[in-house]
PAMARTI-354483 format. One line per 3 residues: number of its first residue (from 1); their letters; for each residue x, y, z of C-alpha. Coordinates in pm, whole numbers. Example, Ala and Ser with C-alpha at 12.3 -4.5 7.8 and 13.67 -1.06 7.14 Angstrom:
2
1	as	1230:-450:780 | 1367:-106:714
***
This chain:
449
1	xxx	13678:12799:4990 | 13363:13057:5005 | 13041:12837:4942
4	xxx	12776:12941:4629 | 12573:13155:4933 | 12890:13324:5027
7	xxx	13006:13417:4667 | 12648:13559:4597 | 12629:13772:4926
10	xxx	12643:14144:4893 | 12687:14254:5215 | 13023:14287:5205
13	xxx	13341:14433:4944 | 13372:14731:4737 | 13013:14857:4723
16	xxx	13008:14979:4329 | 13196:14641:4200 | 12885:14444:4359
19	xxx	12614:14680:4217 | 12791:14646:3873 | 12790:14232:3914
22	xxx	12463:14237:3947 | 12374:14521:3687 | 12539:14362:3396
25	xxx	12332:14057:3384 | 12029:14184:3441 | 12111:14477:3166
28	xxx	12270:14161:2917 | 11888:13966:2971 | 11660:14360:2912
31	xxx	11880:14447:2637 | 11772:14058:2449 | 11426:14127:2552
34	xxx	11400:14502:2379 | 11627:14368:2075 | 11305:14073:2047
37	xxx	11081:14377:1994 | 11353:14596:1817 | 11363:14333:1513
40	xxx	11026:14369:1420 | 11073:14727:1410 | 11357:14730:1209
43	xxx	11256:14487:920 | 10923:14618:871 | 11092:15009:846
46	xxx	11316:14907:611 | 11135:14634:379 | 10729:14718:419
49	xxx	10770:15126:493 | 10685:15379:753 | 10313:15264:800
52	xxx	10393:14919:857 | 10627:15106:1132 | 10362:15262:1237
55	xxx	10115:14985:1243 | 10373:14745:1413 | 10449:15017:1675
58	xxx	10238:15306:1781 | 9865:15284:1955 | 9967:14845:1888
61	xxx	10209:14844:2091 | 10000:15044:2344 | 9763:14787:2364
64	xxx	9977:14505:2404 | 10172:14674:2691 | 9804:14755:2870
67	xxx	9757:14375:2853 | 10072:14208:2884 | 10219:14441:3154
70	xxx	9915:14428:3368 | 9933:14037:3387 | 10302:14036:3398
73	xxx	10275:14250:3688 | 10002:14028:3831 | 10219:13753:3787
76	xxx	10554:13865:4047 | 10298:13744:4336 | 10366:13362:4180
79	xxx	10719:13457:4173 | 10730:13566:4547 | 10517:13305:4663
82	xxx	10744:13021:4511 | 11018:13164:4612 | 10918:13223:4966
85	xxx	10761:12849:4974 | 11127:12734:4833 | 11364:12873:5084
88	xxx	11151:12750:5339 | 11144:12406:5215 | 10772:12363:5136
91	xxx	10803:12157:4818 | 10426:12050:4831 | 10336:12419:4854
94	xxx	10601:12478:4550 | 10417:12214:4359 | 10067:12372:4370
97	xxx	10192:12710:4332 | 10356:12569:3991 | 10039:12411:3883
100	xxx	9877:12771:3953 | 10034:12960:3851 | 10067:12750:3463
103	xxx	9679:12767:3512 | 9629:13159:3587 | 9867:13220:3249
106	xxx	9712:12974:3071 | 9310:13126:3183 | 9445:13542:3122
109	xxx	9590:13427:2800 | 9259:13285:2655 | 9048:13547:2812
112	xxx	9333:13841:2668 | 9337:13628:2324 | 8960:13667:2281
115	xxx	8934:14060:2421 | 9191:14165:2176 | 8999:13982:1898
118	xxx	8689:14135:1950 | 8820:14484:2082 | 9124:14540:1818
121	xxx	8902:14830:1656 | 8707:15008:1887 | 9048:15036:2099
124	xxx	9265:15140:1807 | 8957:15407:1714 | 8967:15521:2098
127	xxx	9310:15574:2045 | 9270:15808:1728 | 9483:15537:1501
130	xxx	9561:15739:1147 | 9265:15555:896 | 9542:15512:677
133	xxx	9745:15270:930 | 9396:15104:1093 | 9373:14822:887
136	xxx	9749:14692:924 | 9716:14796:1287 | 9428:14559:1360
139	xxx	9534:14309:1156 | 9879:14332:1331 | 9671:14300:1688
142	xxx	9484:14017:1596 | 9755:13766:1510 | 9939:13866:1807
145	xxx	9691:13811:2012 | 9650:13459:1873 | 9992:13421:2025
148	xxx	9898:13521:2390 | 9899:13156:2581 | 10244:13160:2456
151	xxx	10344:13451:2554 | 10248:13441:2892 | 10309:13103:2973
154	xxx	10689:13225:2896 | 10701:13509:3131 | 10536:13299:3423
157	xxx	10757:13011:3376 | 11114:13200:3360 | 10932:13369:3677
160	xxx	10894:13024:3841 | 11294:12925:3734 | 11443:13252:3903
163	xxx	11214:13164:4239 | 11399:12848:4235 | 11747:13051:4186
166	xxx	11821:12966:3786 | 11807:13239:3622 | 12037:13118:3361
169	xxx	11770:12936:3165 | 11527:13201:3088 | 11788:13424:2958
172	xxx	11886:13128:2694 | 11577:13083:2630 | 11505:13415:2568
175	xxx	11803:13458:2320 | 11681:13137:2172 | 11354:13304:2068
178	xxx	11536:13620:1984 | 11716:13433:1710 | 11390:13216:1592
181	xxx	11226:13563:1577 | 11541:13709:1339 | 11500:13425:1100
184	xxx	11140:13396:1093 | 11082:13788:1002 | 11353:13762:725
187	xxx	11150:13468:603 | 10812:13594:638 | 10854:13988:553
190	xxx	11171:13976:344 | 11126:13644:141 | 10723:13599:164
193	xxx	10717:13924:129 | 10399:13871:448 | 10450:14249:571
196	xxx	10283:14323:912 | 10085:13980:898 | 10452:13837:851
199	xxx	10592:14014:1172 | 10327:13942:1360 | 10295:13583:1260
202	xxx	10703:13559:1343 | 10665:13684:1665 | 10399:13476:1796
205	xxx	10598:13180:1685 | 10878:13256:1840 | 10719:13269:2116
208	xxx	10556:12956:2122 | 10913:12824:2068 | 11027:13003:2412
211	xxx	10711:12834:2580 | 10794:12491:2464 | 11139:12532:2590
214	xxx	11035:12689:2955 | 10791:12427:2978 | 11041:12195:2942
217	xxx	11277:12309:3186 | 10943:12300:3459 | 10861:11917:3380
220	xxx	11237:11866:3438 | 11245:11978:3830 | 11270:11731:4056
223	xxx	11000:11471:4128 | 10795:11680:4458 | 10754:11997:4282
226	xxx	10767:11918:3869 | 10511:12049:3641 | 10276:11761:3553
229	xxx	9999:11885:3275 | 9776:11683:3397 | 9784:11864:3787
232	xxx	9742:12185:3598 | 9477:12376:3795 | 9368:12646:4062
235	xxx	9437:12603:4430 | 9198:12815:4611 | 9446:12932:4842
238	xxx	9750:12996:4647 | 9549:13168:4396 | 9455:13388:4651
241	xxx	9762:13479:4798 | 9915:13536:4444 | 9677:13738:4325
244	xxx	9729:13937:4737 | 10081:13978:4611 | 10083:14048:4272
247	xxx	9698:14288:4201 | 9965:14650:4322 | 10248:14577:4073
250	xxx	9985:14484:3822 | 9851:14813:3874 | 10114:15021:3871
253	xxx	10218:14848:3502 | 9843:14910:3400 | 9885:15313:3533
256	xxx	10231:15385:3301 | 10080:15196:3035 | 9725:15404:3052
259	xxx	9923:15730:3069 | 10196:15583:2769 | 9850:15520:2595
262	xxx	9731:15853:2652 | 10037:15992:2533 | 10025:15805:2211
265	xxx	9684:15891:2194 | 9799:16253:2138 | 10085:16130:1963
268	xxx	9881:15942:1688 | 9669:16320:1604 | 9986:16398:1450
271	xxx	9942:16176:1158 | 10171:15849:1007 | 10498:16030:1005
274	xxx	10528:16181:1391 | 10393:15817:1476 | 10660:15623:1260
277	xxx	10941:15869:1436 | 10779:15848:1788 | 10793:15413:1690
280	xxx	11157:15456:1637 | 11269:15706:1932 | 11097:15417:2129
283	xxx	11306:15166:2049 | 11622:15385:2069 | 11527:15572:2419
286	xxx	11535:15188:2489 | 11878:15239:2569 | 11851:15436:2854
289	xxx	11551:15256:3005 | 11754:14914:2984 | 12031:15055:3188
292	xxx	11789:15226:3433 | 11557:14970:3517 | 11839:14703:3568
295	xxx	12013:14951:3831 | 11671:14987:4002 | 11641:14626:4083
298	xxx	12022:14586:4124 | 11983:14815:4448 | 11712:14675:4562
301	xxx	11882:14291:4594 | 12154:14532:4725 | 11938:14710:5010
304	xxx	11744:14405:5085 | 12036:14204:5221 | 12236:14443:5346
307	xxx	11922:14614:5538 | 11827:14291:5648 | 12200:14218:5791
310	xxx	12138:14552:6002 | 12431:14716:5764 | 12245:15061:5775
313	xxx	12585:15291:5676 | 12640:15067:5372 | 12245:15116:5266
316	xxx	12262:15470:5258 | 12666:15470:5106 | 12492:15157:4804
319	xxx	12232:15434:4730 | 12476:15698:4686 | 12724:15539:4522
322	xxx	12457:15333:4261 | 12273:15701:4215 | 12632:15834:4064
325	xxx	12718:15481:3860 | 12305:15556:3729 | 12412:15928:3645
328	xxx	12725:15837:3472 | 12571:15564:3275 | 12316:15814:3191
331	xxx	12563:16050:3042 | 12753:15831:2866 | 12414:15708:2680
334	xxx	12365:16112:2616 | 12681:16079:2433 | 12631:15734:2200
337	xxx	12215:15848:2116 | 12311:16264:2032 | 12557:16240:1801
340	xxx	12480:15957:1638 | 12076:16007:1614 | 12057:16028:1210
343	xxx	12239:15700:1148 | 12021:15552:1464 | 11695:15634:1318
346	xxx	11846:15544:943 | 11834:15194:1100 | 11468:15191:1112
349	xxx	11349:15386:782 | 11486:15593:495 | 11203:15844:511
352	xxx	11339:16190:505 | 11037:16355:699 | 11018:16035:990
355	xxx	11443:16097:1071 | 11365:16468:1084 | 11079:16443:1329
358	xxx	11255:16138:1543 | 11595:16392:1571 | 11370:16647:1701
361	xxx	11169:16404:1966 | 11585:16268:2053 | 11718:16643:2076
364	xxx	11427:16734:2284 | 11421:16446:2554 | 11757:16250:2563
367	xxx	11895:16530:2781 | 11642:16492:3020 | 11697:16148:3131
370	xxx	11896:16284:3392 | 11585:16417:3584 | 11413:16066:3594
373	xxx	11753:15895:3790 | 11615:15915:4161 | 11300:15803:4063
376	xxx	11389:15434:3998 | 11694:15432:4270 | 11525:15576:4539
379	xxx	11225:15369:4468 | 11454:15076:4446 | 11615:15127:4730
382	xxx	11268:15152:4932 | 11100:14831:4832 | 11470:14637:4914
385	xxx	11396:14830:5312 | 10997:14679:5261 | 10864:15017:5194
388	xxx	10630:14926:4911 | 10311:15147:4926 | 10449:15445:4928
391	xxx	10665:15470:4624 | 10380:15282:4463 | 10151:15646:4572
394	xxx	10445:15852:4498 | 10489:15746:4116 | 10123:15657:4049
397	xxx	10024:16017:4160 | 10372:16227:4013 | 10403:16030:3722
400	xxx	10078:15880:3593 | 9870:16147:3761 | 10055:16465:3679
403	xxx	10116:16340:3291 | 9748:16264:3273 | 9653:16579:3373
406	xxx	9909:16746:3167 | 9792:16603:2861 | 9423:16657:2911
409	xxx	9500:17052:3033 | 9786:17174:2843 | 9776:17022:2510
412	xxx	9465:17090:2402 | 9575:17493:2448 | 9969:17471:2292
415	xxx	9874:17165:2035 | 10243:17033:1954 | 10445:16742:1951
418	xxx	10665:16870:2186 | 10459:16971:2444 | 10313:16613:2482
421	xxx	10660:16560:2516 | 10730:16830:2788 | 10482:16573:2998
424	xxx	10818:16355:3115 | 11065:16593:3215 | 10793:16773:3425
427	xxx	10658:16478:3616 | 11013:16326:3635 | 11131:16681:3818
430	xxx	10828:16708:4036 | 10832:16314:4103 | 11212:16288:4180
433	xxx	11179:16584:4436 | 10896:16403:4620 | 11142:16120:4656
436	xxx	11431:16322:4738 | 11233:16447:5077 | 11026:16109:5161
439	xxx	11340:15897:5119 | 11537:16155:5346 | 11273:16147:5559
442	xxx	11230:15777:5586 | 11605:15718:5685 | 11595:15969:5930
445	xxx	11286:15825:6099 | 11417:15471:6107 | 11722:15579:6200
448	xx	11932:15426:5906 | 12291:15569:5826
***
């Protein structure tokens, strides 16, 4: 009888069946974590109207993702530290990293909780908010905000649970809040009749529900490395290497979100309507960046082990292979969002002009998702060899920097909707072909395959 190790080791068997065991429950956990934020959405389109849309979505969700991500980002170097002080068997290292890392979340969330107080308006202005969606916008930013202990106290913790190897728990958890969330904007925006406050007010609740629950789970490890409140605090060294870790992926979040806010920048010059459709396309486009995401980190656990177990021909044959499973996904999504992109966007409002502009933004991009595909594999597949800085250069500069420089240079001259939208399929061509040659270059070099 194969041991739990043995069952979870991917370096051997039918290379596509183990990228698709891992894919689907990573894809199951994004696609609970987007529906969280899809809700909101949803209610608010239907029951308030399209500027509650846009005040729920739009330059507000910007600013939360400029926050949130950077911290979140920040906080994979407490992940990777716990779990490297696990599998070695360092429980007193564990414990302070869990005591920490609580106190790090629980520090940025005050210190984000007060900046987005103060600096909800000037931000929003920056961003060139419609006046006649500023006022829900702000207000919508301020209660969330409230919520942003919570919030990252959450991500943190289900961090600290998969570094121990339970990943089940944050994913129940996380469908836990999903549902709390449900109820409470039915109650608040539907029955209260609350509009954005109502959503906003829901979702920071729920929230504070998934914290409770996470925190929970941490006071329940055993005895040597169990979150005790009262231990809660910095440990000069830990903090350090964390924050060693964790300060690049923090930055790269914090360089897509400064170009995304860029982009809605533009986006919001438009007026209410093109940002109530771009709201919408976001959460539908979701789709494909679910399924995406979930293979990039699928072949990275794939590469890591297998590159570590010297398996070089079945590296380069998991790329391969998890490139076409990514393409074919891809496709398939091309054929569920196309057809069906007036019912889709019906979902979210039953303005006539917001479904015409979102079916233009759908036609226009969907069938360019193709070009982004080597991107995240090919990344992927470099972190899982140790390769980190690179990529990191690679999509900072093709990505962030090209759609930066786009925007500033190109807009301005053709001033449409569509060619701020032109911005991803270019960098995602010229970005994809720069990993194309470095990653054929790296194998070669290293000799792998």
């Amino acid at each position: 009888m194969k041991t739990k190790a043995q069952k979870n080791n991917i370096t051997e068997g039918v290379i596509w069946k183990q990228l698709l065991f891992f894919f689907f429950p990573l894809l199951f956990g994004t696609f609970f974590q987007q529906l969280y934020n899809t809700v909101d959405a949803v209610v608010v389109g239907q029951f308030v109207g399209k500027e509650a849309l846009a005040e729920v979505g739009g330059a507000s969700a910007m600013v939360i993702n400029i926050f949130v991500g950077f911290f979140v980002g920040v906080s994979t170097g407490a992940t990777v530290t716990i779990s490297q002080f696990f599998g070695g068997g360092r429980m007193r290292e564990v414990r302070d990293a869990v005591h920490t890392a609580m106190a790090l979340s629980i520090t940025a969330g005050m210190a984000i909780m007060i900046i987005g107080l103060v600096g909800a308006p000037a931000v929003l202005s920056m961003m060139n908010t419609p006046a006649e969606t500023m006022e829900g916008s702000v207000l919508y930013l301020r209660i969330y905000f409230c919520g942003m202990v919570a919030n990252l106290i959450y991500n943190v913790g289900a961090g600290i649970l998969r570094a121990i190897g339970d990943s089940r728990k944050p994913l129940y958890f996380l469908i836990a809040s999903c549902l709390v969330n449900v109820a409470l904007d039915l109650l608040l925006v539907v029955a209260a009749d609350m509009g954005v406050a109502g959503v906003a007010l829901a979702t920071i609740l729920s929230q504070l529900f998934s914290a409770v629950l996470v925190l929970a789970a941490l006071m329940k490890f055993p005895e040597e490395y169990c979150l005790n409140v009262r231990e809660i605090r910095f440990h000069g060294w830990v903090f350090r290497r964390i924050v060693a870790i964790g300060i690049p992926a923090g930055f790269q979040s914090l360089m897509y979100s400064l170009s995304n806010a860029l982009i809605q920048t533009n986006v919001n010059s438009f007026g209410t309507s093109t940002v109530a459709a771009w709201t919408a396309y976001s959460k539908i486009d979701a789709l494909f960046w679910m399924m995406v995401s979930s293979f990039g980190i699928a072949i990275t656990t794939f590469v890591g082990q297998n590159y570590g177990a010297g398996l070089y021909m079945r590296v380069r044959k998991g790329v391969r292979q998890c490139l076409l499973l990514t393409a074919a996904f891809t496709l398939f999504i091309n054929l569920i969002i196309i057809p069906f992109g007036e019912i889709l966007f019906r979902l979210f409002t039953r303005d006539g002009e917001v479904v015409s502009i979102g079916i233009m933004m759908m036609r226009f991009l969907v069938p360019t998702f193709m070009t982004y595909i080597c991107i995240e594999i090919f990344s992927g597949a470099l972190r899982g060899m140790g390769d980190t800085l690179v990529p990191t250069l690679i999509t900072g500069g093709g990505i962030c920097g090209l759609r930066v420089l786009w925007l500033l240079v190109a807009v301005p001259r053709w001033n449409h909707m569509k060619t701020v939208m032109l911005s991803y399929p270019i960098t995602w061509v010229i970005t994809s072909v720069l990993f194309v040659v470095y990653y054929s270059w790296y194998m070669k070099r290293h000799k792998i395959g």
